[in-house]
N, CA, C and O atoms as a MOPAC input file, in Angstrom:
PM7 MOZYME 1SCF
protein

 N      0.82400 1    -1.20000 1     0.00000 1
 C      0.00000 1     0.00000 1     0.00000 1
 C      0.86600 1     1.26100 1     0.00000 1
 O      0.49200 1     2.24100 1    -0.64400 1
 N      2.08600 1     1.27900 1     0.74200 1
 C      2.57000 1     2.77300 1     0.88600 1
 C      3.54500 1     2.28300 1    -0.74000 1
 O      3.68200 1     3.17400 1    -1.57800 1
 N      3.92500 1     1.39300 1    -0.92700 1
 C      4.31600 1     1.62300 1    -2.62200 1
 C      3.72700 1     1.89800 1    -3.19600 1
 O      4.34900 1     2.34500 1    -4.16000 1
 N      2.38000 1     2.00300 1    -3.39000 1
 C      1.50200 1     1.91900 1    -4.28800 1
 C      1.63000 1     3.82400 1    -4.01500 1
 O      1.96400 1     4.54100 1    -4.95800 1
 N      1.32500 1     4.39500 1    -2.67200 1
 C      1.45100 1     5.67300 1    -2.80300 1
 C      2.38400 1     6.66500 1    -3.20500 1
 O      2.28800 1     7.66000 1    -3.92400 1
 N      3.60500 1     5.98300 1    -2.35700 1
 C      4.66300 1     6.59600 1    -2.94300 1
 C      4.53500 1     7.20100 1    -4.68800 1
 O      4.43100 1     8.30500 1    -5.22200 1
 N      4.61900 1     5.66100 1    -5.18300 1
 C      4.54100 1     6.02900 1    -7.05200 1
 C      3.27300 1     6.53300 1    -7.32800 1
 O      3.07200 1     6.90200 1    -8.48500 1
 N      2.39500 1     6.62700 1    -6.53300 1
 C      1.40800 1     7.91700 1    -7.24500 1
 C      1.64700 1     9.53600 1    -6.88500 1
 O      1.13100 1    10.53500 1    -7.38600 1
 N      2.93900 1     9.34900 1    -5.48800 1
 C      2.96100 1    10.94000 1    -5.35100 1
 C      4.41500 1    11.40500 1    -6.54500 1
 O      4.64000 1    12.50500 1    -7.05000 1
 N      5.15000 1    10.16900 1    -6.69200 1
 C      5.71500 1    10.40000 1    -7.57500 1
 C      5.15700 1    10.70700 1    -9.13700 1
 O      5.68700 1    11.66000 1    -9.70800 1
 N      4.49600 1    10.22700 1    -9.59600 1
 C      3.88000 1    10.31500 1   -10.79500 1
 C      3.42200 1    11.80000 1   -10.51400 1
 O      3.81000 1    12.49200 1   -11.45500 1
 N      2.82300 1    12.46200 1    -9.68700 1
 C      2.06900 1    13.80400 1    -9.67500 1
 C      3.21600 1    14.57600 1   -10.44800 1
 O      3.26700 1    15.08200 1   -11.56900 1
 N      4.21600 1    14.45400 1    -9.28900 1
 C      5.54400 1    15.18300 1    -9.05600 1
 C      5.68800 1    15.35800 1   -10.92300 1
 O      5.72200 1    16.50600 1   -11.36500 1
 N      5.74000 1    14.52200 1   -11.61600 1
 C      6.61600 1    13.84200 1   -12.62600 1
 C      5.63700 1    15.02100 1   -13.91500 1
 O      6.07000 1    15.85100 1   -14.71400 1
 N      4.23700 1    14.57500 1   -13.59600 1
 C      3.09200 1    15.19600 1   -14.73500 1
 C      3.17000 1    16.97100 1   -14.13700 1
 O      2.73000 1    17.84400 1   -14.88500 1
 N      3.52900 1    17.20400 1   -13.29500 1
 C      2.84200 1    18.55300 1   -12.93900 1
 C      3.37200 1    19.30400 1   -13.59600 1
 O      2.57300 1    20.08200 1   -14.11700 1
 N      4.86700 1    19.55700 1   -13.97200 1
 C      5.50900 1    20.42100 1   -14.51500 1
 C      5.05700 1    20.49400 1   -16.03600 1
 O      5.00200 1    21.61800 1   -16.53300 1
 N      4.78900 1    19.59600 1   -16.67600 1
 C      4.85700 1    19.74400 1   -17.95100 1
 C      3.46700 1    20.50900 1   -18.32700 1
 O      3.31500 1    21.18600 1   -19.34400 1
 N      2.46000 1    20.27600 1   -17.30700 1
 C      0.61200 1    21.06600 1   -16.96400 1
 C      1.40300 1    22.20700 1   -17.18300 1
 O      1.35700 1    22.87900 1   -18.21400 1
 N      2.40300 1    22.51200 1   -15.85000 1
 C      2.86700 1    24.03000 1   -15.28500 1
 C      3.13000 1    24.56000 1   -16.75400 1
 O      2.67400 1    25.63300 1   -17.14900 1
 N      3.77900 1    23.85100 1   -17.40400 1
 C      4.46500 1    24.44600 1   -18.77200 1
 C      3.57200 1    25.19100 1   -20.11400 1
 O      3.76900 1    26.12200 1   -20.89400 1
 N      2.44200 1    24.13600 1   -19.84700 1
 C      1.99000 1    24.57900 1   -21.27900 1
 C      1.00200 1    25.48600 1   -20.74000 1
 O      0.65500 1    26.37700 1   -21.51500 1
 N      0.36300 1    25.46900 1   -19.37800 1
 C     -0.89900 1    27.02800 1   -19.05200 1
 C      0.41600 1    27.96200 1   -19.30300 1
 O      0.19800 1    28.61400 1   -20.32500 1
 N      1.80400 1    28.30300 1   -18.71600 1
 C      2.19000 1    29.35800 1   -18.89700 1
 C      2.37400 1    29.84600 1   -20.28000 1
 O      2.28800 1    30.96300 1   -20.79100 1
 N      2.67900 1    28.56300 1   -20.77100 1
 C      2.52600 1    29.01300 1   -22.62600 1
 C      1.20400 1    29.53800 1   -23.15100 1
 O      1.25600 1    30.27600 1   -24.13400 1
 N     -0.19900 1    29.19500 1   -22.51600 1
 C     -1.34500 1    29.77300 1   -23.25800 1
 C     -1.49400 1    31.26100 1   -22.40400 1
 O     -1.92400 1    32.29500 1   -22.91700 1
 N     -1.10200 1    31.14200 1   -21.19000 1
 C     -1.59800 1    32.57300 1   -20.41400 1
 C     -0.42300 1    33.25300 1   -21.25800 1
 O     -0.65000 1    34.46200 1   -21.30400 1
 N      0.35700 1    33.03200 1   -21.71300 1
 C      1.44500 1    34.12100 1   -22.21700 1
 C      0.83500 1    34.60700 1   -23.48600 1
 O      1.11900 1    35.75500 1   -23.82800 1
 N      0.06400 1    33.92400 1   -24.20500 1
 C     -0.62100 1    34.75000 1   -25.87800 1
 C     -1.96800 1    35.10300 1   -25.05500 1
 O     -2.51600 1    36.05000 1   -25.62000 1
 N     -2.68100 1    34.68300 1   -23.93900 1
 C     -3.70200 1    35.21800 1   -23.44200 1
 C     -3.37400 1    36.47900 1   -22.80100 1
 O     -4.33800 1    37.24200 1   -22.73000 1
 N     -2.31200 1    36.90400 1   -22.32700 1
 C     -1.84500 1    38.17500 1   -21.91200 1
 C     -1.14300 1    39.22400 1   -22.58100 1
 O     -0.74900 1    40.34200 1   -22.24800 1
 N     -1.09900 1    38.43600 1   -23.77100 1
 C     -0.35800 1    39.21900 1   -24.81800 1
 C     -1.06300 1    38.98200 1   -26.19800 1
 O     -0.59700 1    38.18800 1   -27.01500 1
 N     -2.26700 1    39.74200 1   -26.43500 1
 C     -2.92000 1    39.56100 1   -27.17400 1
 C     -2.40400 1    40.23000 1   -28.90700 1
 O     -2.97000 1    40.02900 1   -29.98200 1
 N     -1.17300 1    41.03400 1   -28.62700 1
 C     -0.53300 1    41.36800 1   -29.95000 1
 C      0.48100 1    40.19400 1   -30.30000 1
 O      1.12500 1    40.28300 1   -31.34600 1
 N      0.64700 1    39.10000 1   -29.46800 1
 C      1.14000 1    38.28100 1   -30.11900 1
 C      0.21400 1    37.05400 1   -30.58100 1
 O      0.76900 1    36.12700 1   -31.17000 1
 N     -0.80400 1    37.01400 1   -30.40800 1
 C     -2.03500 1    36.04500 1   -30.49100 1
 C     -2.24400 1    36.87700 1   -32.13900 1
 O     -2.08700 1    36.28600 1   -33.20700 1
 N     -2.52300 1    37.95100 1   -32.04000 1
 C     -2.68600 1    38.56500 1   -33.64500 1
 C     -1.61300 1    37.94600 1   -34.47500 1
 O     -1.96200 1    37.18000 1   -35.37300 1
 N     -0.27800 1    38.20100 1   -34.26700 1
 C      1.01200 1    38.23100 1   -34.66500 1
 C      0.77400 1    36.66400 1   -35.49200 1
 O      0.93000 1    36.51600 1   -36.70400 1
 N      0.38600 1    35.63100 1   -34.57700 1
 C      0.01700 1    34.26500 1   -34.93600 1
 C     -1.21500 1    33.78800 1   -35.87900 1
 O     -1.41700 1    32.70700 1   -36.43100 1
 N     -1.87100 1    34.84400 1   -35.86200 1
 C     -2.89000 1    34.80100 1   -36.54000 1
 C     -2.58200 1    35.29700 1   -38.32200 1
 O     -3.07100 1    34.77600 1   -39.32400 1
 N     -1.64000 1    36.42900 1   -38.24300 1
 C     -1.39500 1    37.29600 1   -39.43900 1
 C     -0.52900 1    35.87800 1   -40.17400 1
 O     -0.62600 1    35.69400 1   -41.38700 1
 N      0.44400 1    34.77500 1   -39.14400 1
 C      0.94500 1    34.29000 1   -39.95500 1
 C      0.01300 1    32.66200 1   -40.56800 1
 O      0.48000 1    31.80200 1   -41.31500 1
 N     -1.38900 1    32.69800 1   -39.92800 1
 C     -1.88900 1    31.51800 1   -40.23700 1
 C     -3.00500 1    31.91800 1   -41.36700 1
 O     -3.70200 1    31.05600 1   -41.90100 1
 N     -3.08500 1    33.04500 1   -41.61800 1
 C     -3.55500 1    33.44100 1   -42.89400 1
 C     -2.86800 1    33.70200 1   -43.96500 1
 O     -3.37400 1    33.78100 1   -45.08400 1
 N     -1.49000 1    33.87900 1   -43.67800 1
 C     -0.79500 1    34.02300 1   -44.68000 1
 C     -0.85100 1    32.74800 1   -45.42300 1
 O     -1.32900 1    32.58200 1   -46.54500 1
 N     -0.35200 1    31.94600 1   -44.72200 1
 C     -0.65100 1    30.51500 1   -44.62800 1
 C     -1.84400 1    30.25400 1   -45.05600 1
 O     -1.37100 1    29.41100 1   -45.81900 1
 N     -3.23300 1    30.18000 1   -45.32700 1
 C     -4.45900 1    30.20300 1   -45.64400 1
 C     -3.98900 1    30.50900 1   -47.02300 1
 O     -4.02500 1    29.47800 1   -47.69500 1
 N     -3.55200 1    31.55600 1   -47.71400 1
 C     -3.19200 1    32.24800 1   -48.57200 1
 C     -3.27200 1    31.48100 1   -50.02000 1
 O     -3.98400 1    31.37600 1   -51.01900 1
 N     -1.65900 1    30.87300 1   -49.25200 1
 C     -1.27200 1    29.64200 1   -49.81900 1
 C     -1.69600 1    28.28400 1   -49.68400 1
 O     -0.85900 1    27.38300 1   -49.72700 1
 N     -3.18400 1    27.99400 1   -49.49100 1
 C     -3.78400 1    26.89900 1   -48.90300 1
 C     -3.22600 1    25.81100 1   -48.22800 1
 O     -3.61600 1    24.64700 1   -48.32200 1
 N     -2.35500 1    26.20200 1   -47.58400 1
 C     -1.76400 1    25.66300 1   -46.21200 1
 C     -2.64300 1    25.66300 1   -44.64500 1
 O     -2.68200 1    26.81100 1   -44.20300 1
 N     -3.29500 1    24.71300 1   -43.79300 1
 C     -4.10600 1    24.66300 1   -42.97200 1
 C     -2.75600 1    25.33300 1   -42.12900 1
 O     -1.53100 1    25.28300 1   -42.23100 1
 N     -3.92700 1    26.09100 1   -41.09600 1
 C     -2.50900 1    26.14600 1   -39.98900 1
 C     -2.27000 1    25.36600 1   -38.70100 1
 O     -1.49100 1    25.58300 1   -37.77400 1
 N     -3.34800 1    24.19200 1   -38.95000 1
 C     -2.83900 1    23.07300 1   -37.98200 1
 C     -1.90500 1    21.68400 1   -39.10800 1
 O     -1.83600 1    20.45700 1   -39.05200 1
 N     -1.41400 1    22.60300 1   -39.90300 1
 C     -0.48100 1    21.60500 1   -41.06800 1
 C      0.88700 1    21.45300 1   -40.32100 1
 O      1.30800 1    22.36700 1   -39.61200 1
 N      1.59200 1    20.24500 1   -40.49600 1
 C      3.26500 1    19.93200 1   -39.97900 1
 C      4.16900 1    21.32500 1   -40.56900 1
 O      5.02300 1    21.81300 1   -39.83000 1
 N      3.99000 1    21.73300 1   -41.52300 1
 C      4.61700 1    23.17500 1   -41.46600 1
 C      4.57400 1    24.12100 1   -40.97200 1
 O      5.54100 1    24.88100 1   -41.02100 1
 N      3.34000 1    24.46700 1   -40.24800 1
 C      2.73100 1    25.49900 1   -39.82100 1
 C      3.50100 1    25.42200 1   -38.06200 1
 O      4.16000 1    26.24400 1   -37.42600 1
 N      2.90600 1    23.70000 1   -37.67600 1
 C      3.39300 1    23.31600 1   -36.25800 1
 C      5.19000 1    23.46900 1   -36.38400 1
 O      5.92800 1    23.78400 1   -35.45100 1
 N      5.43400 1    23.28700 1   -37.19500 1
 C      6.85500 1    23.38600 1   -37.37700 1
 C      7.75900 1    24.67500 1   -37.14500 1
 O      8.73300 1    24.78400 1   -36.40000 1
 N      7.10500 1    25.74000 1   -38.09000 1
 C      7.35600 1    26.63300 1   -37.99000 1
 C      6.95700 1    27.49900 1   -36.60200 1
 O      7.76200 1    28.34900 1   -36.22300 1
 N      6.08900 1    27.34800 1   -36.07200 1
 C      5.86300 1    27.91300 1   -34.72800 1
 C      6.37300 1    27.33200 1   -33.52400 1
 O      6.33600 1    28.00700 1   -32.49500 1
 N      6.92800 1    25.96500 1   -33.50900 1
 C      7.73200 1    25.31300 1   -32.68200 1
 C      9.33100 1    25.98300 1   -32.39700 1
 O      9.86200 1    26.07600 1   -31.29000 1
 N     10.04100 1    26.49800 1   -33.98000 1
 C     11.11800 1    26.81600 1   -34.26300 1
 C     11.04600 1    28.07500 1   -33.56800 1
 O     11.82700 1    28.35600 1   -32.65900 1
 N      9.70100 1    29.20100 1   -34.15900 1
 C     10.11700 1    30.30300 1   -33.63000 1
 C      9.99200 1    30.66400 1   -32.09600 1
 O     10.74600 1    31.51300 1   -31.62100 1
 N      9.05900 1    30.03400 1   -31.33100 1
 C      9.16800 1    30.21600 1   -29.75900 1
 C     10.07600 1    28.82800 1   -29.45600 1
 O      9.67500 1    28.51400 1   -28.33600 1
 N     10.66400 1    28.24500 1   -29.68800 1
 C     11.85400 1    27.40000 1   -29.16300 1
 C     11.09100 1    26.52700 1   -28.14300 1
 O     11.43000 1    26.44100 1   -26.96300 1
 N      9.88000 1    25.79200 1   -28.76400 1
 C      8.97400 1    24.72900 1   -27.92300 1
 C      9.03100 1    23.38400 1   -28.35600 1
 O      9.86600 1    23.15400 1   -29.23100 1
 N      8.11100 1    22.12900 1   -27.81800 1
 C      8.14200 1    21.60400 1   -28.78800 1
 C      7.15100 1    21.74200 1   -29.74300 1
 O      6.35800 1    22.68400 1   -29.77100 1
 N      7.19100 1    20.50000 1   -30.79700 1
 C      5.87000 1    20.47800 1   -31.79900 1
 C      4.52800 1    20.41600 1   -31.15200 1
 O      3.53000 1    20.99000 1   -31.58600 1
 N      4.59100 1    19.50500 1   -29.83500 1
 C      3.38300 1    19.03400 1   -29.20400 1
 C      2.84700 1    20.35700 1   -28.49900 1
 O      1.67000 1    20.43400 1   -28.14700 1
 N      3.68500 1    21.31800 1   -28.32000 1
 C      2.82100 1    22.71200 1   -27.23800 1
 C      2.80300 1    23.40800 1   -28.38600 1
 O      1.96900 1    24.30700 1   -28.27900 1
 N      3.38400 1    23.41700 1   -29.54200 1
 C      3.51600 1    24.44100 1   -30.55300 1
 C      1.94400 1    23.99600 1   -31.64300 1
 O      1.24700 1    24.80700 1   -32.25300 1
 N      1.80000 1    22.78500 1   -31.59400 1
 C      0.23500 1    22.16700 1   -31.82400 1
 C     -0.96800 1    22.64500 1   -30.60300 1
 O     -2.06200 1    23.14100 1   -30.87100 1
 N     -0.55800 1    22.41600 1   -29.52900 1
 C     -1.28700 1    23.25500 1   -28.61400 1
 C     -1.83600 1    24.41600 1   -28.57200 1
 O     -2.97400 1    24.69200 1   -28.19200 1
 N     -0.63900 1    25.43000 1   -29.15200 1
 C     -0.97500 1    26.77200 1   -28.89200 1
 C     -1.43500 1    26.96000 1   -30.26500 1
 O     -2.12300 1    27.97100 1   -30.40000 1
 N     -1.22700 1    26.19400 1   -31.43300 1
 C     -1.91900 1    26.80700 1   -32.67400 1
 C     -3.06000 1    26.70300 1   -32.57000 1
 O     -3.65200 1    27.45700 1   -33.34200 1
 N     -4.18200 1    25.64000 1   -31.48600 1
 C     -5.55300 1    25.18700 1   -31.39700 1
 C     -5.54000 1    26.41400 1   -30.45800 1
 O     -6.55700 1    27.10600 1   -30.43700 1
 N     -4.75300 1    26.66800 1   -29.87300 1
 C     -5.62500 1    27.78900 1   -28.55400 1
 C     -5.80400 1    29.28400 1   -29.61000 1
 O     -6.89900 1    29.82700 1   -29.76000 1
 N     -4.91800 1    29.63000 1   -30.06500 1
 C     -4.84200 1    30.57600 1   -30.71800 1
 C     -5.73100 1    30.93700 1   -31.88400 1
 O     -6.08500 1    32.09700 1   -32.09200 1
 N     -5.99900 1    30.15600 1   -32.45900 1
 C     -7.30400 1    29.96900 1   -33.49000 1
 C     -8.39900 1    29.80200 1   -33.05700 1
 O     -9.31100 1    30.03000 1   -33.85200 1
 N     -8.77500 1    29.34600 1   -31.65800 1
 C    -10.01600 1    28.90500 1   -31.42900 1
 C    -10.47800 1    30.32900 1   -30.64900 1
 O    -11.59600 1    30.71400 1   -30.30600 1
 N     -9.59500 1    30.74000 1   -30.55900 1
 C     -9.82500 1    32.26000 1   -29.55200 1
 C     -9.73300 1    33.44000 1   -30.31700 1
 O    -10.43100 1    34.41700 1   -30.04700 1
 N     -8.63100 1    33.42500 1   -31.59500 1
 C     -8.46500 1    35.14200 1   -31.61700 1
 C     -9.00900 1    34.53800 1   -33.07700 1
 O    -10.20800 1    34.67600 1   -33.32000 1
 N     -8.21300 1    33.91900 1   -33.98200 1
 C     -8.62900 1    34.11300 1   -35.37700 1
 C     -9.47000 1    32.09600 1   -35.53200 1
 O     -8.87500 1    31.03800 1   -35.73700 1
 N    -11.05700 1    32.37400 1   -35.30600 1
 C    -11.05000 1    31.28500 1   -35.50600 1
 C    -11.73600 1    30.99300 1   -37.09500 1
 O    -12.33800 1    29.96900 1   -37.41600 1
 N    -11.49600 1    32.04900 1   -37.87200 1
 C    -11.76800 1    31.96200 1   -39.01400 1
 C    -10.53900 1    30.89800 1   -40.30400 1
 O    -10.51200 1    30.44000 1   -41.44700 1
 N    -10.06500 1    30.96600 1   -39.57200 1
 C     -8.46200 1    30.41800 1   -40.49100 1
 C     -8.73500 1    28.68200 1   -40.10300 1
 O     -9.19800 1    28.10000 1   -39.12100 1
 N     -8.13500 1    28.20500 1   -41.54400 1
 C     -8.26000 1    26.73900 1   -41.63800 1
 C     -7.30400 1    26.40800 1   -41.08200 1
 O     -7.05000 1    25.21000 1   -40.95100 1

């Protein structure tokens, strides 16, 4: 029984940071709503060129430029579209 707890207070320990990681990544374009535009100007550009901006280029390119990975950089392209520009494919 106390193994069994231990590795569940460990497991918390283990998941929490990476939670911690990605709210500070959405409160950061939620508090900074000229960069939520900024993301938006480039997922229409993108539109443009009928490129979706939940496309591997798109995640790619927004991974590179905030230095995240693909998986929060996929994250924040759904937060960001669903909130500021949810007109863009």
């Amino acid at each position: 029984m106390i193994r069994l707890l231990i590795t569940l207070i460990f497991t918390c320990f283990a998941i929490y940071p990476e939670a911690l990681a990605q709210s500070r990544l959405l409160e950061g374009v939620k508090r900074n709503p000229d960069e939520a535009k900024s993301i938006c100007q480039s997922f229409q550009e993108l539109n443009k060129k009928n490129i979706a901006a939940g496309s591997p280029q798109s995640i790619k390119k927004i991974s590179t430029q905030k230095n995240i990975s693909e998986v929060d950089a996929e994250i924040l392209s759904m937060y960001v579209r669903g909130l500021y520009c949810p007109e863009t494919f």
